[in-house]
KEVOFI-551964 format. One record per atom (N, C-alpha, C): x, y, z; residue in three letters. Coordinates in pm, whole numbers, plus 50000, padded with zeros to 5 digits. Each point is the difference from the previous one (the first is absolute). Layout:
<atoms>
XYZala
...
</atoms>
This chain:
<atoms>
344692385631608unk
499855014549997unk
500465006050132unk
500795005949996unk
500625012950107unk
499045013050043unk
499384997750079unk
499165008750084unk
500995011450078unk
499545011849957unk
500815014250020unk
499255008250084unk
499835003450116unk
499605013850071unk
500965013049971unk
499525008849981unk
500665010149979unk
499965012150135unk
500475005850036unk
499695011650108unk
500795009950024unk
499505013549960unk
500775015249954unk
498875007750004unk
500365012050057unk
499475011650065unk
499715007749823unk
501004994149916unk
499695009949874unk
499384993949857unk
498825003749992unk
498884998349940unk
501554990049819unk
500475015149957unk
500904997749885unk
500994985150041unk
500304995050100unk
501284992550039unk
498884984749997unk
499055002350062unk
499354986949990unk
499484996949867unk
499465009349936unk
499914994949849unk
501494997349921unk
500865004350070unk
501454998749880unk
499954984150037unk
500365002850120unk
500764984150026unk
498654985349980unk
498915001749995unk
498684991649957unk
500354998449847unk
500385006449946unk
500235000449864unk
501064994349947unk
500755003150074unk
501144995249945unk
500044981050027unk
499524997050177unk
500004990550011unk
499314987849923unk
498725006349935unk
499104990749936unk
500415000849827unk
500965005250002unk
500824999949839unk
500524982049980unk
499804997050139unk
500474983450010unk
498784995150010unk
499744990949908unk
498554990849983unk
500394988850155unk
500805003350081unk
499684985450096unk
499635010450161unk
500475014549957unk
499755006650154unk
498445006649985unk
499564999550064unk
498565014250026unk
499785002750114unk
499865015050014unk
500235006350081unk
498364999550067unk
500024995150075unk
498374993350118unk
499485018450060unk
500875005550014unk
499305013850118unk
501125007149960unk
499225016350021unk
501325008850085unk
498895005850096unk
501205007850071unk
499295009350150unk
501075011449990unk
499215011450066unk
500155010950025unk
501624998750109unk
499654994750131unk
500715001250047unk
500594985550094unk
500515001950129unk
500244982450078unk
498544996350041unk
499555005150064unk
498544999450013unk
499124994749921unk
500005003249893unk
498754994849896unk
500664988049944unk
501405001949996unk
500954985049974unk
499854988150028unk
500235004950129unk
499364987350084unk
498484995749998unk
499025004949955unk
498854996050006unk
500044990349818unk
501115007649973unk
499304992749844unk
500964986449980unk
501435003550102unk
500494989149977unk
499604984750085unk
499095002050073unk
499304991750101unk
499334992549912unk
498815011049882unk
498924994049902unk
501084990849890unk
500375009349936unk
500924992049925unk
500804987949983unk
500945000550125unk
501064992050011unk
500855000149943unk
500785008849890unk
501075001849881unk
501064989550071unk
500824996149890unk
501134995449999unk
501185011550049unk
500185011249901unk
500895011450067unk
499025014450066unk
500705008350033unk
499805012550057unk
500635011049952unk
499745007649913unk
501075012049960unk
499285011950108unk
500825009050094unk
499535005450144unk
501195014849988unk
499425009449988unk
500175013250004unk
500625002550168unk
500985008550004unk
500475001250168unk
498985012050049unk
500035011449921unk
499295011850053unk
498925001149947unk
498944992750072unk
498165004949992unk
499305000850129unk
498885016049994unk
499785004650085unk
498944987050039unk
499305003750129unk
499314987250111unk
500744992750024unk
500674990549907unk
501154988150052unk
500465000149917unk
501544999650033unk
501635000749920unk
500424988049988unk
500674997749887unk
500524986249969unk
500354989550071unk
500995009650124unk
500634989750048unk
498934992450171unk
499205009350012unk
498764997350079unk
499334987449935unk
499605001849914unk
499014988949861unk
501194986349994unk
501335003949987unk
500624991549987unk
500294988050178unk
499495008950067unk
500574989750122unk
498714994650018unk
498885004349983unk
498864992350023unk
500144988749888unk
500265004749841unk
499684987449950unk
501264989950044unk
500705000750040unk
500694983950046unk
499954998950122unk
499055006950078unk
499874995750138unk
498554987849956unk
499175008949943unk
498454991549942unk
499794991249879unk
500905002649944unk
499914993249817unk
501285003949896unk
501104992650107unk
501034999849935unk
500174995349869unk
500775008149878unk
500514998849824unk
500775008249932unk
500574998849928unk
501095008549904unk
499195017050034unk
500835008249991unk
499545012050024unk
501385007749964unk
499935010149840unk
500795004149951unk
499635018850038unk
501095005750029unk
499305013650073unk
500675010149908unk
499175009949987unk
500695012149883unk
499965008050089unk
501465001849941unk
501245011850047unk
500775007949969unk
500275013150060unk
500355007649969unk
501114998949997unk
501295004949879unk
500905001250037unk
500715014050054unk
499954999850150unk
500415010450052unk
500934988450151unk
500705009350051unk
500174997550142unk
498914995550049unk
498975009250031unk
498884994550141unk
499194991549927unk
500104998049838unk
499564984249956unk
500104990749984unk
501815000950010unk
500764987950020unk
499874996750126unk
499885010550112unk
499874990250127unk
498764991150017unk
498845010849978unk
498824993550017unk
499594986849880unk
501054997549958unk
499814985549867unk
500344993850122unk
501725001150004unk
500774988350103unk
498994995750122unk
499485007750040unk
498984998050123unk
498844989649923unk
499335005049943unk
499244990049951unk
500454988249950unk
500924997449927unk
500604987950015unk
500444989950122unk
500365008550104unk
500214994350113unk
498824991850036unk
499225012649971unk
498364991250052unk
499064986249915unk
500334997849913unk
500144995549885unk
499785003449856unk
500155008449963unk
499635003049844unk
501464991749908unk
499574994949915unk
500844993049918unk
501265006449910unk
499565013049935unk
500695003849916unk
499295019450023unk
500375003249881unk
499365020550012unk
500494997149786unk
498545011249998unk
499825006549861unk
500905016850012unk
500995000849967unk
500195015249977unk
499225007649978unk
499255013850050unk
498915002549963unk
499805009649852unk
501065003449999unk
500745008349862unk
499314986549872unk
500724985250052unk
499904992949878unk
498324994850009unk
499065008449997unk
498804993850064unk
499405013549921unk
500515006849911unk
499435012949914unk
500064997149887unk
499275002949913unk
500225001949865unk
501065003049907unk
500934994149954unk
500925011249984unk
500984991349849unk
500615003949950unk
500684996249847unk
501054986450050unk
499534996350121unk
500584984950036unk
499294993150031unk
498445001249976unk
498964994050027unk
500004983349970unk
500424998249864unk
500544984850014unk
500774992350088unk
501005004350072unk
501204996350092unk
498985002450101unk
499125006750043unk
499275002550131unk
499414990450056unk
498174997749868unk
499424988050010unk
501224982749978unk
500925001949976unk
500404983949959unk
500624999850178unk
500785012950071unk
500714992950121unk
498525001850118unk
498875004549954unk
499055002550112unk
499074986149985unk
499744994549887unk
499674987249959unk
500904989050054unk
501094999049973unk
500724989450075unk
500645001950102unk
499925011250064unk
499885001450176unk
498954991250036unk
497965003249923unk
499444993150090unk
500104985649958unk
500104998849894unk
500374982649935unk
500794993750110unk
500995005450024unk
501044993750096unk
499514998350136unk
499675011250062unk
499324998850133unk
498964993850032unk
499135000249928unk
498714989149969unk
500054986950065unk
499394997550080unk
499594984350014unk
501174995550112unk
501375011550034unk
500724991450050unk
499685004950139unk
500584990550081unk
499954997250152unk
500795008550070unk
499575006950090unk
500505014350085unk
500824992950090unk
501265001849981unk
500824994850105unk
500895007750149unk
499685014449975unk
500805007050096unk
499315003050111unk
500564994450128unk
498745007450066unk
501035009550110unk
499095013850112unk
500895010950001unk
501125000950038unk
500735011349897unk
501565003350064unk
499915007650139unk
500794992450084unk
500225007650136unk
500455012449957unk
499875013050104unk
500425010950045unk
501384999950045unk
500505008849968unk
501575001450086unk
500354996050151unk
498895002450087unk
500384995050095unk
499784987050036unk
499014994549890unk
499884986750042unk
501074987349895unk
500615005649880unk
501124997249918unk
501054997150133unk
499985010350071unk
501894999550076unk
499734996250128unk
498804997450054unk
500494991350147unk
499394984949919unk
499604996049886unk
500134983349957unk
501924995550033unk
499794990750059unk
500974989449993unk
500624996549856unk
501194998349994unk
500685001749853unk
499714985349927unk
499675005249905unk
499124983649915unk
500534989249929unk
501515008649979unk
501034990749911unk
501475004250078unk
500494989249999unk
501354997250099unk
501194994649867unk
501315004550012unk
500844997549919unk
500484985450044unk
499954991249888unk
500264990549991unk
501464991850033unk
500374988450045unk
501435003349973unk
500574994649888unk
501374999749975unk
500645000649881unk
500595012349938unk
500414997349900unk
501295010549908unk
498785007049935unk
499995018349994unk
499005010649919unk
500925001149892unk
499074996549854unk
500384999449866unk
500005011249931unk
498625005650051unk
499025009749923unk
499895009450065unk
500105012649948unk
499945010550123unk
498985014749888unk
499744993149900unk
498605010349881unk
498844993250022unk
498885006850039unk
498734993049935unk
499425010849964unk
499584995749883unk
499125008349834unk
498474993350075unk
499175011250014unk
498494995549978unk
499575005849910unk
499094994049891unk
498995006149916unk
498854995450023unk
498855009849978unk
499315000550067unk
498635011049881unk
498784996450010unk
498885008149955unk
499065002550039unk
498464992049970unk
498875001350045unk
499964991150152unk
499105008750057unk
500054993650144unk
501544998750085unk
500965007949942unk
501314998950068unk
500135012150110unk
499075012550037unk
500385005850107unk
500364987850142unk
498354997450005unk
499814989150158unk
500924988349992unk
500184999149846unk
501004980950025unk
501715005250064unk
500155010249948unk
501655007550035unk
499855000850130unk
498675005850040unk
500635007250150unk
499984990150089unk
499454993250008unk
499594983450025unk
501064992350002unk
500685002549896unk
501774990450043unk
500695010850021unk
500305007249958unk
500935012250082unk
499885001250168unk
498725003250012unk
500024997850155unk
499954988250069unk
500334989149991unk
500284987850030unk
501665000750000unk
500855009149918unk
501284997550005unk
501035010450157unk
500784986850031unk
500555007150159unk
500595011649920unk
500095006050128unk
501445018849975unk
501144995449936unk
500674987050055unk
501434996349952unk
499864992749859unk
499174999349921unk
499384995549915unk
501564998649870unk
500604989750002unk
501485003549957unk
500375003449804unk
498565004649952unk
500315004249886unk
499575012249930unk
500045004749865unk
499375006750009unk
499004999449879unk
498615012250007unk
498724992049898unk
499725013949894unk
499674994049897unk
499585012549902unk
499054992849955unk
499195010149966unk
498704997750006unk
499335005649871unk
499624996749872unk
499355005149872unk
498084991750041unk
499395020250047unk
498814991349972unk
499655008249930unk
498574994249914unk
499745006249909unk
498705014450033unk
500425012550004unk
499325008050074unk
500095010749970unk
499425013049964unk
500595013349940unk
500555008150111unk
500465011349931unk
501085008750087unk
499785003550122unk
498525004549992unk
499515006050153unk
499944991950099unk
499984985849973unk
499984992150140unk
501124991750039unk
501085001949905unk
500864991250068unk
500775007050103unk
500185009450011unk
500335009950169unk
498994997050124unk
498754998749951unk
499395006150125unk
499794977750017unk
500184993249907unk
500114985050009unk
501484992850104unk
500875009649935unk
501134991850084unk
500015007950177unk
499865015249995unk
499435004050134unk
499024994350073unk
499034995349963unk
499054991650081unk
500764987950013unk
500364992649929unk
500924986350021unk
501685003150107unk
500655009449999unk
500565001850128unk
499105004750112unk
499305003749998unk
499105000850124unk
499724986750074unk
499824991549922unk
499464981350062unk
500784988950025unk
501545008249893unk
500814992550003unk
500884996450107unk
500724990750054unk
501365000750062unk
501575003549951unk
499714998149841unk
501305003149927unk
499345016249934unk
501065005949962unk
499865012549921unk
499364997049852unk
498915010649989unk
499675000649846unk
499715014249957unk
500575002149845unk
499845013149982unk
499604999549862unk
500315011949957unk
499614997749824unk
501885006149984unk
500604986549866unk
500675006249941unk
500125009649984unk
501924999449963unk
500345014449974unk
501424993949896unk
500285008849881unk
501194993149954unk
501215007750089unk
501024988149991unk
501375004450048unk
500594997850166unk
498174992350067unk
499985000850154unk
500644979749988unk
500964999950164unk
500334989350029unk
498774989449984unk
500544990349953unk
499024986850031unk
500924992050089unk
498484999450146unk
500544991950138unk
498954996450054unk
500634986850029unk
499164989050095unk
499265001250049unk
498565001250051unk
498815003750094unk
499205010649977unk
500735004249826unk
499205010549974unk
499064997749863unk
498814998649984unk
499015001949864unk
499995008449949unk
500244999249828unk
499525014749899unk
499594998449916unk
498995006650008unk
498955003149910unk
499795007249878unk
500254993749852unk
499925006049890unk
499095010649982unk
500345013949979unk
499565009749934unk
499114998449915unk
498365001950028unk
499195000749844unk
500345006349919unk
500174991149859unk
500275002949876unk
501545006449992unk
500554990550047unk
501694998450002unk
500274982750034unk
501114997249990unk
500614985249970unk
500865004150141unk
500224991250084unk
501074995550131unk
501084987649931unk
500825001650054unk
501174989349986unk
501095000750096unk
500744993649994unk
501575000750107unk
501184996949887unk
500835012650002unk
501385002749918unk
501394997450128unk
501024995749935unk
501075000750136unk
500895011749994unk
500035006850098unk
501235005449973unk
501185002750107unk
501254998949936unk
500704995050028unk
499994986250125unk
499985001650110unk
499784989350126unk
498715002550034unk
499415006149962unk
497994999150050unk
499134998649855unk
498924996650093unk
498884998749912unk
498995014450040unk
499805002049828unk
499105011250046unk
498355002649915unk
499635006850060unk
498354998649905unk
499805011649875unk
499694992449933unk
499805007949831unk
498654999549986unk
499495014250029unk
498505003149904unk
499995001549868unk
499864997849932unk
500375002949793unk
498405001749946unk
499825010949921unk
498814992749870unk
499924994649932unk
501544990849988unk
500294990049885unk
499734989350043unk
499744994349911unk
499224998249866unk
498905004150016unk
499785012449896unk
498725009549989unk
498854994149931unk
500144984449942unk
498914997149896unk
499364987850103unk
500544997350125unk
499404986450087unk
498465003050028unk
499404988850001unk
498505001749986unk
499585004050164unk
500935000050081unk
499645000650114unk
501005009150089unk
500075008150057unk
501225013250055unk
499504999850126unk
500554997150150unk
500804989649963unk
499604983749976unk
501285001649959unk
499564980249927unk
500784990350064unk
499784988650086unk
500414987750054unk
501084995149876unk
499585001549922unk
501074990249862unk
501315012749997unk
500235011250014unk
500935009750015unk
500914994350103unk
498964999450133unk
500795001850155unk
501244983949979unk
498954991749959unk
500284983350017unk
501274996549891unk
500105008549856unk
500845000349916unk
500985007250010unk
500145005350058unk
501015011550110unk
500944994450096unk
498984991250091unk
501164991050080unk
500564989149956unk
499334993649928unk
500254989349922unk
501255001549890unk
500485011849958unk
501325005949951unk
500855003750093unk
499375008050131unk
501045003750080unk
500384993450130unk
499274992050082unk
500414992850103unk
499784981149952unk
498874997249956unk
499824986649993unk
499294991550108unk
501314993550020unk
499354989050106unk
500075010150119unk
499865008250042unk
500145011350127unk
498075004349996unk
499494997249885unk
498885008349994unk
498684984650010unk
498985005750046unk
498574992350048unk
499165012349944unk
499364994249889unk
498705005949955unk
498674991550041unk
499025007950058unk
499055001550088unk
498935005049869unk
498984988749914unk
498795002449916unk
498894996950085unk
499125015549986unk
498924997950144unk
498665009549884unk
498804992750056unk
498585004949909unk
500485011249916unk
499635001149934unk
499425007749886unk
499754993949852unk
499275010249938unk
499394996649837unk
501335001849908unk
500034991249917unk
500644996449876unk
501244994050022unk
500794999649919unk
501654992850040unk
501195003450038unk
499885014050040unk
501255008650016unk
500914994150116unk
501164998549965unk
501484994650114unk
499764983349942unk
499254995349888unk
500724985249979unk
501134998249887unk
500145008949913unk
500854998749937unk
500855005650121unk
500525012750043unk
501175000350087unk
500444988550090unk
498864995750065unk
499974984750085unk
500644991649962unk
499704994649871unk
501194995049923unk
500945001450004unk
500085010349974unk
501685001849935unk
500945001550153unk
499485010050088unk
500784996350163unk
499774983350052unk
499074989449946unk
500644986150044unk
500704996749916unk
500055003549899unk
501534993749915unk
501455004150092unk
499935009450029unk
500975010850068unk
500174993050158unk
499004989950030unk
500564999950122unk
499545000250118unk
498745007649978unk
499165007950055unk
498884992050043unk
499345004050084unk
498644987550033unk
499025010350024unk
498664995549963unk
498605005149975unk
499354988850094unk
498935009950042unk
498634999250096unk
498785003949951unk
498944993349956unk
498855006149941unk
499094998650116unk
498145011750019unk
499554995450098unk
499264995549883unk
498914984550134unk
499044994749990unk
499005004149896unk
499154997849951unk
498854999849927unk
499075003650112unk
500044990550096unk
498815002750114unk
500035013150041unk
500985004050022unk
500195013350093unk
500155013749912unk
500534999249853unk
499895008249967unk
498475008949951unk
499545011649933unk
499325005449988unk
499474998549863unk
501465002549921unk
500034995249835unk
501334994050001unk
499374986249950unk
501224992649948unk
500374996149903unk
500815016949911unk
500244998349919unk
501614999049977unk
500555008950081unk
501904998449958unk
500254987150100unk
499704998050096unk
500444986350062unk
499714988349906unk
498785000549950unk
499904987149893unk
500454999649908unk
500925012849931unk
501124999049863unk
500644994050064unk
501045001750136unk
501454991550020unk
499944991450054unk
498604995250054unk
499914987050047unk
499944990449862unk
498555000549892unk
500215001349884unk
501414995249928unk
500785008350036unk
501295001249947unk
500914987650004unk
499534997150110unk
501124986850072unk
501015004750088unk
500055011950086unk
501735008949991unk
499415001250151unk
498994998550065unk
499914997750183unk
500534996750067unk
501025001650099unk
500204992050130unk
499034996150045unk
499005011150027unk
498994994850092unk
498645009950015unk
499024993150006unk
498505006450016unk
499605000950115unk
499875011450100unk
499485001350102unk
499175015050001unk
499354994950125unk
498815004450073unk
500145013450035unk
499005012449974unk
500565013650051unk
500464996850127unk
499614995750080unk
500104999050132unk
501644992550030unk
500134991149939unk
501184991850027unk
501445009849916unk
499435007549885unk
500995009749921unk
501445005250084unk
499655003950130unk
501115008250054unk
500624987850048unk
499944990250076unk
500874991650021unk
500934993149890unk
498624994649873unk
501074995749898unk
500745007549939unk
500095013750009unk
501085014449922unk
501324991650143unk
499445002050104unk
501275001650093unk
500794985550011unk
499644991949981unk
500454985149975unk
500614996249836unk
499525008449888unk
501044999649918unk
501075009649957unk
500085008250120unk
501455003749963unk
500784995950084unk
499994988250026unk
500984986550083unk
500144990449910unk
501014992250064unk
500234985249914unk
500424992850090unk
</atoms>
């Protein structure tokens, strides 16, 4: 049984989401609280397996509640959020600190998608449940750029000059984590499908050039794709790389409008895997379900070589264990070891 704390300032939001959660005979929801404050007292009594944690409640605010509990009684801690600007930042922040994943707070209402609500708020905590907190904090900008550079170019002939990451639950901290590990001269370039709605993938890839040494931004269609620079798929749009004429350039599309996931790793990965090949390194890092193993596929037929992370290190290991699964790996490594092995296989 999956032990649930709940904690929201709004009387209606803690009964939605209690309800919805215990629609699953294996979760029950142990407590809710008013606010971080009473949170923490109940999550002390309790002990839940997850944490569903509201950002804005008066006495103590989420992300207050949130640094005490993994300073005192670190565990999965899923935070509802707003989708706005100043909620996308204040998610990314809490993630930094550790929160695992965020409930949209829109999808946390009642509403004529109520089925689709409870099944992804249920196997958010299914997934997060029980597993082992692996991130611990992302440096600050100033302490990102006076670190010593962590990965050194190898020698030998550069093959590969694409790397595709896909990426979901628990993928803010695992990205920024190898991104900032990669030097300025960093000799390729990275696109990035994580799975995330509209409002945060701006204020996501802006915080990630802030830490970074290479450039990161959020896509744009029609802009150069170059070496040392990261981009970041548009929520609820598809990224890819089209050529034209002597360059390569970046394509935002809504096509394919029926993919279970916008953007989707199996788009980005099936994309290069038609258009460059053996030039391209797809990068499968935590998240829930299987998205980028069929593309994975099909770019190592092409040529192409794949990196899945660890089990240990990820958060949910669910798309790394389709293409490992799969048979189609170069190689399984460590968040930590990730940026070196990206920079060592695009050599030979």
């Amino acid at each position: 049984m999956i032990k649930v704390v709940v904690v929201d300032d709004s009387a209606f939001m803690r009964k939605a989401i209690s309800t919805m959660l215990e629609k699953d005979p294996g979760i029950k929801v142990a407590a809710t609280a008013r606010n971080g404050e009473e949170g923490l007292e109940v999550i002390r009594k309790h002990d839940p397996d997850v944490v569903t944690m509201d950002i804005e409640m008066p006495r103590m605010d989420g992300l207050t509640a949130l640094r005490r509990i993994m300073m005192e009684m670190p565990r999965p801690v899923l935070m509802i959020s707003s989708l706005t600007t100043e909620g996308a930042e204040a998610t990314l922040k809490a993630m930094e600190l550790g929160a695992v994943d965020f409930i949209p707070k829109q999808l946390s209402m009642v509403s004529l998608e109520i089925v689709k609500i409870e099944k992804d708020l249920i196997a958010k905590v299914r997934s997060v449940a029980h597993r082992k907190l692996v991130f611990s904090r992302t440096p600050d900008r100033a302490e990102a750029k006076a670190r010593p550079e962590a990965v050194v170019r190898p020698s030998g002939v550069q093959v590969r000059d694409v790397v595709a990451i896909g990426v979901s639950t628990g993928g803010p901290p695992a990205v920024q984590k190898v991104l900032s590990a990669l030097p300025e001269d960093f000799p390729a370039g990275i696109l990035i499908a994580q799975h995330m709605p509209r409002a945060f993938t701006g204020p996501f890839a802006k915080r990630l050039d802030g830490v970074c040494k290479i450039g990161v931004k959020e896509a744009e269609s029609g802009e150069r794709f170059k070496p040392g620079q990261a981009y970041v798929s548009p929520g609820g749009r598809h990224i890819s790389i089209c050529q034209r004429s002597s360059r390569l350039e970046v394509d935002v599309s809504d096509t394919p409008s029926d993919a279970l996931y916008r953007p989707s790793a199996n788009v980005l990965l099936k994309s290069l895997a038609q258009s460059l090949g053996r030039r391209s390194l797809g990068v499968i890092m935590t998240g829930m379900g299987s998205d980028g193993a069929e593309g994975a596929g099909e770019l190592k037929k092409n040529g192409g070589r794949i990196i899945a992370q660890s089990d240990s290190t990820c958060v949910v290991y669910g798309m790394p264990r389709a293409v490992v699964e799969a048979g189609i790996t170069d190689a399984v490594v460590d968040i930590e070891d990730m940026a070196g092995a990206i920079m060592d296989n695009l050599y030979v």
